[in-house]
C-alpha positions as CSV (number, residue, x, y, z in Angstrom):
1,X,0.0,0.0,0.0
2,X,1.3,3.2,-0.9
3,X,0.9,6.6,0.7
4,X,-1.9,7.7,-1.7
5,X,-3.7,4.7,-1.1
6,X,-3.4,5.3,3.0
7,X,-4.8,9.2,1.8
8,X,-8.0,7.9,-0.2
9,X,-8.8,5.5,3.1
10,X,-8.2,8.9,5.1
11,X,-10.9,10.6,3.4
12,X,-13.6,8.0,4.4
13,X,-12.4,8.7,7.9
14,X,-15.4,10.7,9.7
15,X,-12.7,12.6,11.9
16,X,-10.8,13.6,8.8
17,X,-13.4,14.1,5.9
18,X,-13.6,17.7,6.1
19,X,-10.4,18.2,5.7
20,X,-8.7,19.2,2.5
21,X,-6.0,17.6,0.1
22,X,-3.1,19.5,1.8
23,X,-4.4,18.5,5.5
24,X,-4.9,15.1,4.6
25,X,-1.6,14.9,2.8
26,X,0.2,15.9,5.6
27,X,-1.5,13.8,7.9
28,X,0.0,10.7,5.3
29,X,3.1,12.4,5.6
30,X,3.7,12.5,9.2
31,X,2.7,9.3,9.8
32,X,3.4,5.6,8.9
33,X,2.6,2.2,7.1
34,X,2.9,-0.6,9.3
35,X,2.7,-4.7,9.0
36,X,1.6,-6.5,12.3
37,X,2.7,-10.5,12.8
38,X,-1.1,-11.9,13.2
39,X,-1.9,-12.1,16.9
40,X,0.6,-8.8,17.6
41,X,-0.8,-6.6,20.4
42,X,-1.0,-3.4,18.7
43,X,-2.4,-1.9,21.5
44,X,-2.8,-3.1,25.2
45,X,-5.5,-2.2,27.6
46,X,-4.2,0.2,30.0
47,X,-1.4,1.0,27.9
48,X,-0.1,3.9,27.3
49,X,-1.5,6.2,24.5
50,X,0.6,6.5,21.3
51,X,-1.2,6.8,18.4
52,X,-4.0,6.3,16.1
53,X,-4.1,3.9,13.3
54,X,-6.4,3.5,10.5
55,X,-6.8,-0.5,9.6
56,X,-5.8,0.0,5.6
57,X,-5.5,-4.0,4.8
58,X,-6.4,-7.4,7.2
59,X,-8.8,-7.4,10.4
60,X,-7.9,-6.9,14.0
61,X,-9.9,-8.1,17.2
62,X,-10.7,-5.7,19.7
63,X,-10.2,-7.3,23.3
64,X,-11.8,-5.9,26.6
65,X,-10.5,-7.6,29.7
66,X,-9.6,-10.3,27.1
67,X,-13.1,-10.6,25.4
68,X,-12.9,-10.0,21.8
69,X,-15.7,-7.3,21.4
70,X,-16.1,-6.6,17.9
71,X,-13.6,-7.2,14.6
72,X,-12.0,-4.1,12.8
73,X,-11.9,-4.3,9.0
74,X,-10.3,-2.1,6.4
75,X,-11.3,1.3,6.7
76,X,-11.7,1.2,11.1
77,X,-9.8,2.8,13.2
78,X,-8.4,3.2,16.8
79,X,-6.5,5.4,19.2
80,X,-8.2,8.6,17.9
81,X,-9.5,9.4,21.8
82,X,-6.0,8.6,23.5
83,X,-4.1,10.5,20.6
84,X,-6.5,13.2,21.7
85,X,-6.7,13.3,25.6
86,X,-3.3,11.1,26.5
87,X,-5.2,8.7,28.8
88,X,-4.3,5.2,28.6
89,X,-6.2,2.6,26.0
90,X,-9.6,1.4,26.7
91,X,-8.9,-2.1,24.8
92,X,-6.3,-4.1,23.2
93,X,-6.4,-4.5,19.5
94,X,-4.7,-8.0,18.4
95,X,-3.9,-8.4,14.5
96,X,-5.4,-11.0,12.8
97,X,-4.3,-11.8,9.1
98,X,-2.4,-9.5,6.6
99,X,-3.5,-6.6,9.8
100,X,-1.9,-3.4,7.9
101,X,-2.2,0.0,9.4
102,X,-1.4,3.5,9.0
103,X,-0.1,5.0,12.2
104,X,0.5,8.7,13.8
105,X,2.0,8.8,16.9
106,X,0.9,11.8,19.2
107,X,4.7,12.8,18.3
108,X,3.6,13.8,15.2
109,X,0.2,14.4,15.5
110,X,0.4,17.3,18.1
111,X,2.6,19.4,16.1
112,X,0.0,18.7,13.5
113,X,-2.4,20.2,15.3
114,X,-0.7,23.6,16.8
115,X,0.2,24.7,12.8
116,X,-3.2,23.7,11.0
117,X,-5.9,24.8,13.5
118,X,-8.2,23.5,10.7
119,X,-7.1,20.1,11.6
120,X,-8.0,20.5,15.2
121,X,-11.4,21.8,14.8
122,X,-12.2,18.9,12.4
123,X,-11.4,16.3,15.3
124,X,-13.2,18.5,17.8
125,X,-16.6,18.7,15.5
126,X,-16.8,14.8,14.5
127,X,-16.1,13.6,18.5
128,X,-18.6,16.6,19.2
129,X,-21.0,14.4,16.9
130,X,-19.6,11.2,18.6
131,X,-20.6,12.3,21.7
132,X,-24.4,13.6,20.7
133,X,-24.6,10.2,19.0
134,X,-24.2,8.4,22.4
135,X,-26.1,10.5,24.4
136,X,-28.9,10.1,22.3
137,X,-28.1,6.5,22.1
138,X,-27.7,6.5,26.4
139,X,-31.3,8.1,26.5
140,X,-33.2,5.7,25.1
């Protein structure tokens, strides 16, 4: 997978889809492509809070006190709340087969965020809509 490829699966991204070619491409650019070994912790519950990858090929499992809760396919994505707030993960993500992701650690994504202000308010409105989403969701 190539860096334009990881671009076009950014734009489906609901944190990131308001944002323009430029933004996006340097998003691609700060960040990296990465191969996980199936059943490679990715991430570990607790863990501290490096980055946020998009699933561009393969699955992963998404583990909660070591019950696989749901599968990630192509085009999902996790670490966006601990890129965010720095807290530690809420899950573990295992790879499963061919698991390929594009990565930005909060190294590179903070810096990101202090020169394209655009960037920042584009996270803020879609976890804003996150958040309505559940609440509605919590009320009934």
């Amino acid at each position: 997978m190539t860096n334009d490829e990881a671009l076009d699966m950014l734009r489906s991204v609901d944190l990131f889809h308001s944002l323009n070619d430029r933004q996006l491409r340097d998003i691609v650019n700060r960040g990296h492509i990465h191969n996980h070994p199936n059943d490679h912790v990715v991430t570990e519950q607790g863990g501290e809070a490096v980055g946020f990858h998009l699933v561009l090929a393969g699955t992963a499992a998404v583990q909660v006190d070591g019950k696989t809760v749901r599968k990630l396919q192509p085009g999902a994505y996790f670490g966006e709340v601990s890129l965010i707030d720095g807290k530690p993960r809420s899950a573990s993500i295992v790879a499963g087969d061919g698991l390929r992701t594009f990565g930005l650690t909060t190294w590179e994504f903070r810096p990101l965020i202090e020169e394209q202000p655009p960037v920042a308010l584009a996270l803020l409105t879609a976890l804003c809509s996150r958040l309505r989403d559940a609440e509605v969701r919590g009320a009934h």
